[in-house]
MARKERO-496948 format. One line per field, with one value per residue: x, y, z of N, C-alpha, C in turn; residue in three letters. Coordinates in steps of 0.001 Angstrom, whole numbers, m for minus. Layout:
MARKERO-496948
n.X = (X,...)
n.Y = (Y,...)
n.Z = (Z,...)
ca.X = (X,...)
ca.Y = (Y,...)
ca.Z = (Z,...)
c.X = (X,...)
c.Y = (Y,...)
c.Z = (Z,...)
resn = (ala,...)
END
This chain:
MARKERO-496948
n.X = (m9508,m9279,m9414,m8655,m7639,m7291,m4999,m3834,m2661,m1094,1197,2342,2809,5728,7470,6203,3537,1759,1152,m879,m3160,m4212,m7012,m8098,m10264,m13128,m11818,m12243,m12425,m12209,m14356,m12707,m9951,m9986,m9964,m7986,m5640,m6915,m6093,m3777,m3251,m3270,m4561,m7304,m7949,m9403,m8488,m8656,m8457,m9160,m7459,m4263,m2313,1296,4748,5995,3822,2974,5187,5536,2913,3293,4847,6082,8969,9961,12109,15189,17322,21031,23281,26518,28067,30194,30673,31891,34294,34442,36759,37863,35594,36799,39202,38438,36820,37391,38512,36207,33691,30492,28398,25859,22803,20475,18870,16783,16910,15799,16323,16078,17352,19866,21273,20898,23794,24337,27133,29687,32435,34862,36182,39114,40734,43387,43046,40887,38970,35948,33346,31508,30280,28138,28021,26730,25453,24760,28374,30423,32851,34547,35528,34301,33811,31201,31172,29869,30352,31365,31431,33825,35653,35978,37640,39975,40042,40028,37358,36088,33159,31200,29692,28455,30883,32989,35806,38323,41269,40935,40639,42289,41683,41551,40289,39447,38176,37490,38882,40423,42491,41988,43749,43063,43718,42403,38872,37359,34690,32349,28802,27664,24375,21448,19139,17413,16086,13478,13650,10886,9877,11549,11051,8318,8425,9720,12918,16758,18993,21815,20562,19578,17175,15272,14644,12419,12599,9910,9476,9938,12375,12721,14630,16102,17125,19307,20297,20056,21299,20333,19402,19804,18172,17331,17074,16322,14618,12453,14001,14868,18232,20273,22830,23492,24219,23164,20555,19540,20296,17901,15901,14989,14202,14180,11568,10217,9006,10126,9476,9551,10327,11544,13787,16911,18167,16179,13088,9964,7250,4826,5406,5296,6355)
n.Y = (56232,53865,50454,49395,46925,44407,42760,44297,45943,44835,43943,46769,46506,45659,48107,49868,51481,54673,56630,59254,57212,58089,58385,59025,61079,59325,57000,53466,51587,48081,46042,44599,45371,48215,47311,45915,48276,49957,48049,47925,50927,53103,55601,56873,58527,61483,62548,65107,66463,69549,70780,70302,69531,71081,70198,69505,69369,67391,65551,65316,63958,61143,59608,57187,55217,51566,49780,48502,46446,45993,43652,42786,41777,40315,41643,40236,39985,38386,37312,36395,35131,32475,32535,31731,30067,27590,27053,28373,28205,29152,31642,30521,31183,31587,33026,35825,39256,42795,44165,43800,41015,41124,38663,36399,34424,30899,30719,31365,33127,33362,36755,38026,40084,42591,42148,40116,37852,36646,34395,32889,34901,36282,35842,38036,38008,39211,38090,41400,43706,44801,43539,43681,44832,45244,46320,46469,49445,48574,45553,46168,46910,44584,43142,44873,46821,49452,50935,53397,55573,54832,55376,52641,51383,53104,52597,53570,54142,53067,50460,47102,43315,40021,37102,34107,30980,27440,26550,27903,31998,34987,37986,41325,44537,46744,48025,47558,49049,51021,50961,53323,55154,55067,55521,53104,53700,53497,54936,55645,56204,57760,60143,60535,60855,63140,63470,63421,61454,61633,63439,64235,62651,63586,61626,59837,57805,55241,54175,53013,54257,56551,57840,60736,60907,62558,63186,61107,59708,59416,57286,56293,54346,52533,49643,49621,49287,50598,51628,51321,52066,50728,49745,47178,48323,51166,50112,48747,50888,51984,50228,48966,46617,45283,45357,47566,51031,54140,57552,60141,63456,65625,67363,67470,68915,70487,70828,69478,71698,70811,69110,68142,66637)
n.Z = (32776,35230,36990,40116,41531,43876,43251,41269,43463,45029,43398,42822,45859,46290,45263,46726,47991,46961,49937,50931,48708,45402,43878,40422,38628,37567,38057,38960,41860,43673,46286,47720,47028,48593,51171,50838,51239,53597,55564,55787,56394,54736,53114,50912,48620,46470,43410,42303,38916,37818,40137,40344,42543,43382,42037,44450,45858,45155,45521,48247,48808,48051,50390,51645,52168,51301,53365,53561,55650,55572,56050,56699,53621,50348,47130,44349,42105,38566,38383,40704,41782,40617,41772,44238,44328,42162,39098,36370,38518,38658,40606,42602,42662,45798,47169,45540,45658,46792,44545,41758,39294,40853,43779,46729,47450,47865,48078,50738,52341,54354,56126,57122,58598,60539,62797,63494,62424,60138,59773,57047,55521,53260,49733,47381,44524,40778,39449,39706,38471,40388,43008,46290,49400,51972,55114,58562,60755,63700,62888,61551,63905,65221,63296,62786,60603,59750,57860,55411,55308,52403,48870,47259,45184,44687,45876,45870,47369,49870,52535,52445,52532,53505,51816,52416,51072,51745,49117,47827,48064,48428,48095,49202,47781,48102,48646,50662,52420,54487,53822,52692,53033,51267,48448,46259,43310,40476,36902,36653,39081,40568,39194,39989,42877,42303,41977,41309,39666,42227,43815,47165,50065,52756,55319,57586,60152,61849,64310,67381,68459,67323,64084,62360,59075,57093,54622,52543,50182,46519,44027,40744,38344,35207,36056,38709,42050,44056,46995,50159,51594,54868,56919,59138,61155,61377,60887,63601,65479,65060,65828,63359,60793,57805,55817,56984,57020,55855,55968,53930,54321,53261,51152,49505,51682,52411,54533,53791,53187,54808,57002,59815,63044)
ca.X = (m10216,m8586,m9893,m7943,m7737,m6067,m4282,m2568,m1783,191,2267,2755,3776,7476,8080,5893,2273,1518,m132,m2838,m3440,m5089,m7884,m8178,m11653,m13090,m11048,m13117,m11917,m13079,m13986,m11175,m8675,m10482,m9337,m5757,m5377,m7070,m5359,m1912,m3265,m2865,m5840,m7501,m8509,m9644,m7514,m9123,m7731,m8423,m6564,m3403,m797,2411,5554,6723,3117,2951,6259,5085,1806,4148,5411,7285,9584,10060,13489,16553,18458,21424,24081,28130,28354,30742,30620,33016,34875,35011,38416,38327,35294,37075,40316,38015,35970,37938,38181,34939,32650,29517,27878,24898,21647,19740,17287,16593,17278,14745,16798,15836,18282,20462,20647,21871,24382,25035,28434,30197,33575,35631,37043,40268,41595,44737,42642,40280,38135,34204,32811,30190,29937,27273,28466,25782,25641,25945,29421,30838,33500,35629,35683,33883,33426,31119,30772,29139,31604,30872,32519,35694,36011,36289,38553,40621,39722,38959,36693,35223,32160,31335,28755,29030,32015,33920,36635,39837,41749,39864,41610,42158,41799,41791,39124,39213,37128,38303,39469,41086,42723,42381,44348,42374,44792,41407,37588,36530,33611,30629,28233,26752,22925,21212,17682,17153,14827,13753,13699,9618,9771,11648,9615,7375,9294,10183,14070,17041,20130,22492,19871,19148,16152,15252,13774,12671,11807,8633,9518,9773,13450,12696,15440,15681,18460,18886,21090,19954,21742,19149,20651,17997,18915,15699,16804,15922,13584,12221,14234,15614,19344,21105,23454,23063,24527,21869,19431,19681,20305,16656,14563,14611,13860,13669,10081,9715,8709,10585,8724,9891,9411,12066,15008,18047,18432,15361,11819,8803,6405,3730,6060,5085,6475)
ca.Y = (55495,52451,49555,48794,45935,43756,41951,45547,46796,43136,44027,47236,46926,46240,49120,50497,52028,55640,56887,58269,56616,59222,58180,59947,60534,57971,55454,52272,50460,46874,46731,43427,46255,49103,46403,45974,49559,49903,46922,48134,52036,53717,56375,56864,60639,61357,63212,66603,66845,70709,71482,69294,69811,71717,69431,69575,69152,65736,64649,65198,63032,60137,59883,56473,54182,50360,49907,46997,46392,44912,42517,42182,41004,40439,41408,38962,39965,36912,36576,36316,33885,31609,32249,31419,28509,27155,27987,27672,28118,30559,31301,29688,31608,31222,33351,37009,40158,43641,44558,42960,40285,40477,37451,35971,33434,29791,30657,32416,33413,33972,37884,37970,41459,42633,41686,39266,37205,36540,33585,32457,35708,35595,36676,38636,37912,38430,38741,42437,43945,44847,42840,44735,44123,45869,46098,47707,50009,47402,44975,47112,47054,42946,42840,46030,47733,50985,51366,54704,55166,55580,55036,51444,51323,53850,52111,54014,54897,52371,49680,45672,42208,38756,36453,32840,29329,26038,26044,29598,32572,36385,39686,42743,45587,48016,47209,47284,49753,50721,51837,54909,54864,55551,55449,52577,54119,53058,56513,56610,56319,59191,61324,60552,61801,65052,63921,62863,60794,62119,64141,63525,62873,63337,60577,60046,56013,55315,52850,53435,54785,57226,58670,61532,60692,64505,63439,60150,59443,58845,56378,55950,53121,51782,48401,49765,48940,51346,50712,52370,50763,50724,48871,46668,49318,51857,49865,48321,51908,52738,49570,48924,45775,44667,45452,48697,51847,55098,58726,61313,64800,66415,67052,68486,69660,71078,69712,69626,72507,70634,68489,68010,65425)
ca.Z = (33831,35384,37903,41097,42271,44836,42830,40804,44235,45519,42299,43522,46836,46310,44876,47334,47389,47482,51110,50232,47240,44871,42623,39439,37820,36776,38606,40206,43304,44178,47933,48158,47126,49432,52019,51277,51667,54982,55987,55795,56571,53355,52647,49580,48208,45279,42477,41245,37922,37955,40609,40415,43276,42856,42675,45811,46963,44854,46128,49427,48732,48008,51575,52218,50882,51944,53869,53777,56436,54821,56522,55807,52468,49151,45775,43612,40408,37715,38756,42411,42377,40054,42766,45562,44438,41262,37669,35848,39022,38803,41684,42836,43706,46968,47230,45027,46562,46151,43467,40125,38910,42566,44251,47752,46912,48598,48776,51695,52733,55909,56297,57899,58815,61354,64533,63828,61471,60723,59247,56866,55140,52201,48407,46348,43036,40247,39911,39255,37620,40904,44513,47263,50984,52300,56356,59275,62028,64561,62240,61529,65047,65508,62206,63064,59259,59668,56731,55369,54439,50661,48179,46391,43559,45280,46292,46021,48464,50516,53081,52065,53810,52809,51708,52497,51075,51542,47898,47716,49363,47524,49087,48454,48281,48402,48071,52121,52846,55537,52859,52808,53080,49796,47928,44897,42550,39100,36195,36876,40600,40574,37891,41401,43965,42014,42442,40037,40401,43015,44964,48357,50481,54043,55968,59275,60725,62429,65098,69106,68302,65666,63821,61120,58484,56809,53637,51875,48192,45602,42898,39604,37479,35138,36865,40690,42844,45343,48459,51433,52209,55573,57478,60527,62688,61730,61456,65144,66431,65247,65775,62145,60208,56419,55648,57587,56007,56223,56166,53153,54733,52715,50095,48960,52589,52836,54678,53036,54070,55533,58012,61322,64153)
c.X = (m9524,m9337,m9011,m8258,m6852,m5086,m2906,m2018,m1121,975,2545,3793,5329,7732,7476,4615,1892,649,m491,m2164,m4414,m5583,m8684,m9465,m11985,m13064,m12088,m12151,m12510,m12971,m12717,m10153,m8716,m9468,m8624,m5169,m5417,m6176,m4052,m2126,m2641,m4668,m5779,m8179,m8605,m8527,m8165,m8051,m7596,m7632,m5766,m2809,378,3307,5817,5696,2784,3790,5985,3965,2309,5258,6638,7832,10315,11816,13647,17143,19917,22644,25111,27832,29314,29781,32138,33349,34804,35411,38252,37313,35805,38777,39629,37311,36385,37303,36625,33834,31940,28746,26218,23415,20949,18265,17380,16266,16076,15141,17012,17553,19446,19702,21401,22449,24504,26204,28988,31443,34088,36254,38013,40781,42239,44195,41788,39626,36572,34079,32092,29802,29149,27936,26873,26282,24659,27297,29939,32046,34532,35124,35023,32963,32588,30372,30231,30413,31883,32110,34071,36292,36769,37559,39719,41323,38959,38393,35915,34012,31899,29907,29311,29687,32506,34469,38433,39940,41312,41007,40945,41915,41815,40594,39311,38185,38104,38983,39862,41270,42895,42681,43866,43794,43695,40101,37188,35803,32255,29902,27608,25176,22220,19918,17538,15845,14520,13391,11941,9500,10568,11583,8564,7614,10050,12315,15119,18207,21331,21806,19814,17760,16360,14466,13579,11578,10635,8433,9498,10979,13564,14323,15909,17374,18352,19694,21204,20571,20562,20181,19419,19130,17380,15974,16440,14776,13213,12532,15141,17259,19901,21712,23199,23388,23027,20861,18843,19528,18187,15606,14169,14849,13633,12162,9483,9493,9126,9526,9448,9302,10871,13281,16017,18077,16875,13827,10959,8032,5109,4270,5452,5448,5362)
c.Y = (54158,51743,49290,48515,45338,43574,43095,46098,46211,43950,45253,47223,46831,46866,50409,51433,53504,56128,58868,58085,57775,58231,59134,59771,59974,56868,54803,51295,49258,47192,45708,44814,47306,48639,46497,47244,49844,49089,47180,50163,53191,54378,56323,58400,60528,62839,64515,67220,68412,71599,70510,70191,70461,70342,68526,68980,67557,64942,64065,64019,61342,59949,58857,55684,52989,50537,48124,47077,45441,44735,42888,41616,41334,40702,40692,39480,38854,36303,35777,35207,32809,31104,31461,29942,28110,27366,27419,28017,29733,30123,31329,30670,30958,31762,35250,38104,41195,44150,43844,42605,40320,39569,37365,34690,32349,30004,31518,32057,33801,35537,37802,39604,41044,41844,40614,38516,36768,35971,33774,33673,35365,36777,36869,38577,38670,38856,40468,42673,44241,44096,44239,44646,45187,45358,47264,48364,48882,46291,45010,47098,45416,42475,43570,46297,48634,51708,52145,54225,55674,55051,53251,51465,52232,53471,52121,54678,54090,51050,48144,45107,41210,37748,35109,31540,28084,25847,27111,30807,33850,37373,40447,43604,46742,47376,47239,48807,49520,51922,52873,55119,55270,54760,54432,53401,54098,54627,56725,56766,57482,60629,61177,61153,62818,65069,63097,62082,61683,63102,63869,63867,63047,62343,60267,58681,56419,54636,53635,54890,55713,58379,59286,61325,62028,64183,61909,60155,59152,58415,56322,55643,52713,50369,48668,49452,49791,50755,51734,51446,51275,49514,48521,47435,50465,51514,49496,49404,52545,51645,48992,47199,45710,44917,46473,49946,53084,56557,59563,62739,65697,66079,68124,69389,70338,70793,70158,70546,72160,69689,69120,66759,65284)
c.Z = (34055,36947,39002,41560,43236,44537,41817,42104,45054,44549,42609,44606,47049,46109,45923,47066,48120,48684,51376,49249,46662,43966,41773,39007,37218,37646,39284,41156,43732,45846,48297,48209,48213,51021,52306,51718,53217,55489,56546,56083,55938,53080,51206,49524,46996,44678,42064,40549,37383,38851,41351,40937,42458,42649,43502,46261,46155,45475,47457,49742,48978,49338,52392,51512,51999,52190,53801,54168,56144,55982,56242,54607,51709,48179,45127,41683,40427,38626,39493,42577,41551,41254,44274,45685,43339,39884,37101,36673,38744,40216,41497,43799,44890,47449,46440,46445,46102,45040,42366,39673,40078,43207,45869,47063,47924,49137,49829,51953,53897,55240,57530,57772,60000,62613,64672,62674,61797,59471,58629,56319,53553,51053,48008,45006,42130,40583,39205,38577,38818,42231,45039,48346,51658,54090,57221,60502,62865,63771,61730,62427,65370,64320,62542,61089,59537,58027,56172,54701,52881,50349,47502,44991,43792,46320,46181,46879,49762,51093,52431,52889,53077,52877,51775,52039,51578,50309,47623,48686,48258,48383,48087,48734,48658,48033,49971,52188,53663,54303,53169,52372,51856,49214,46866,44605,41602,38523,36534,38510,40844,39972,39737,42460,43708,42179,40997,40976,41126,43782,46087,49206,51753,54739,57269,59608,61696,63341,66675,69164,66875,65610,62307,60464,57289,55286,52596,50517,47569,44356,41804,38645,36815,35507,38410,40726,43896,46708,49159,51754,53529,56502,58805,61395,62540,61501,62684,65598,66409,65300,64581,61562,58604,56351,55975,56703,56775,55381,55538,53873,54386,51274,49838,50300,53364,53088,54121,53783,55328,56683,59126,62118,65027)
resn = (unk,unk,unk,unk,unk,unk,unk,unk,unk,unk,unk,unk,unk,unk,unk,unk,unk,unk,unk,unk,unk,unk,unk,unk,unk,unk,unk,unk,unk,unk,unk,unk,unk,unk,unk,unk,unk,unk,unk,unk,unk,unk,unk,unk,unk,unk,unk,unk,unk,unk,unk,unk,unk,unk,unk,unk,unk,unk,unk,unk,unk,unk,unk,unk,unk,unk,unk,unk,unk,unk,unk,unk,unk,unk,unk,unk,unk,unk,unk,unk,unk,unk,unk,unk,unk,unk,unk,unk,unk,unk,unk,unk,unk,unk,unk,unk,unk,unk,unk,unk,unk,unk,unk,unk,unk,unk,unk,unk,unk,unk,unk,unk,unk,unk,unk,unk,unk,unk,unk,unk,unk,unk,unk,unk,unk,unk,unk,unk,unk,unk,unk,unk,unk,unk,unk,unk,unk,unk,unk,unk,unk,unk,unk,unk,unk,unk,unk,unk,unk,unk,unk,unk,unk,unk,unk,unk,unk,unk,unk,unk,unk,unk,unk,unk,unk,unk,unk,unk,unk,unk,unk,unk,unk,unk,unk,unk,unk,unk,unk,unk,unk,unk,unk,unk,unk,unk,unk,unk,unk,unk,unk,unk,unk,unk,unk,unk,unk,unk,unk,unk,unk,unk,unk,unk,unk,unk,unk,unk,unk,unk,unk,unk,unk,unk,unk,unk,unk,unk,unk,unk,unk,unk,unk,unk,unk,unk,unk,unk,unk,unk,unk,unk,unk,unk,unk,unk,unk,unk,unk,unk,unk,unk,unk,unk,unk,unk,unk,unk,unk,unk,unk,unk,unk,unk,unk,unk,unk,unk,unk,unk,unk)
END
């Protein structure tokens, strides 16, 4: 038997709160929490512990997962931020990212590729173990780096450019990528969603411009955070925003039975 309250399902919501919410026998609800639910249009059902869902039909229960529209940014070997902003410097948080212990950093860098350059680019910290630029098509276009897409840390075979501060200048020989869209999920969040690392989900946005993405990565790390990632190009193409919530209605290729548009 457990109590929910407002204040357990705030702590929740980053990671994201099941819609419906099932309450198991027993369970008590304050009406404040009853609230937050409604509020944000999340049902509540009750749990009948003898006849628990299949799987599939739990996975299904568990229906969305909070989205990040992410920006151009660096990652910074050691090295390179000690080449870029002088020996000794660490970089300087700004504000925490959804992903426990990622940060936005103060510092930013010019990208210079064959055709063009773009200011004011923000490093993520901390720093990593290899350099790695990652941009949106759009941006490849104004630089002239035609950059594949990959997963993050797959970066061979992958085109360079040059990083600029006022106090340093580093040549990538490889490290430029448009990332490839992909699930954070900590090891119980996906005991929840019935899926493991390297699976994929299907998802389909909820905005004016809805659009069904058929082959999501799922990554499970016990440092994740339940989060949807894509880049400013697809998020723009669908209306999408930081905060929005994307619609599970399948996996591994294949939609969930009870789907309907």
């Amino acid at each position: 038997m457990a109590v929910i309250t407002e204040t357990s399902l705030r702590a929740m919501h980053k990671q994201g709160i099941p819609n419906p919410f099932l309450l198991e026998k027993g369970d008590k609800m304050t009406p404040a929490a009853a609230d937050y639910l409604k509020g944000r249009g999340i049902q509540v059902k009750a749990f009948d512990e003898h006849q628990q869902p299949s799987t599939d039909q739990a996975a299904e229960a568990i229906s969305e997962i909070p989205i990040g529209v992410s920006n151009r940014h660096v990652h910074l070997s050691p090295e390179d931020v000690e080449r870029l902003f002088g020996e000794g410097h660490q970089l300087t948080p700004m504000r925490e990212l959804s992903q426990p212990g990622q940060f936005a950093c103060q510092e930013t860098v010019t990208l210079v590729g064959p055709k063009g350059s773009i200011h004011g680019v923000r490093i993520l910290g901390p720093a990593r173990g290899a350099t790695q630029v990652e941009i949106s098509r759009t941006d490849g276009f104004s630089l002239g780096v035609h950059a594949p897409v990959r997963m993050s840390g797959d970066i061979e075979g992958t085109p360079g450019m040059v990083l600029v501060t006022a106090k340093g200048t580093v040549v990538l020989t490889k490290g430029v990528i448009v990332a490839k869209r992909h699930v954070h999920m900590s090891v119980e969040e996906a005991e929840l969603y019935q899926v493991k690392d390297g699976d994929t989900l299907i998802l389909e946005t909820q905005t004016d411009r809805p659009i069904l993405y058929p082959d999501v990565v799922v990554r499970v790390n016990p440092r994740f955070a339940l989060d949807f990632h894509v880049d400013l190009d697809e998020g723009n193409a669908a209306n999408l925003k930081t905060g929005d919530r994307v619609k599970v209605i399948g996996k591994n290729g294949q939609l969930y039975s009870g789907y309907r548009r």
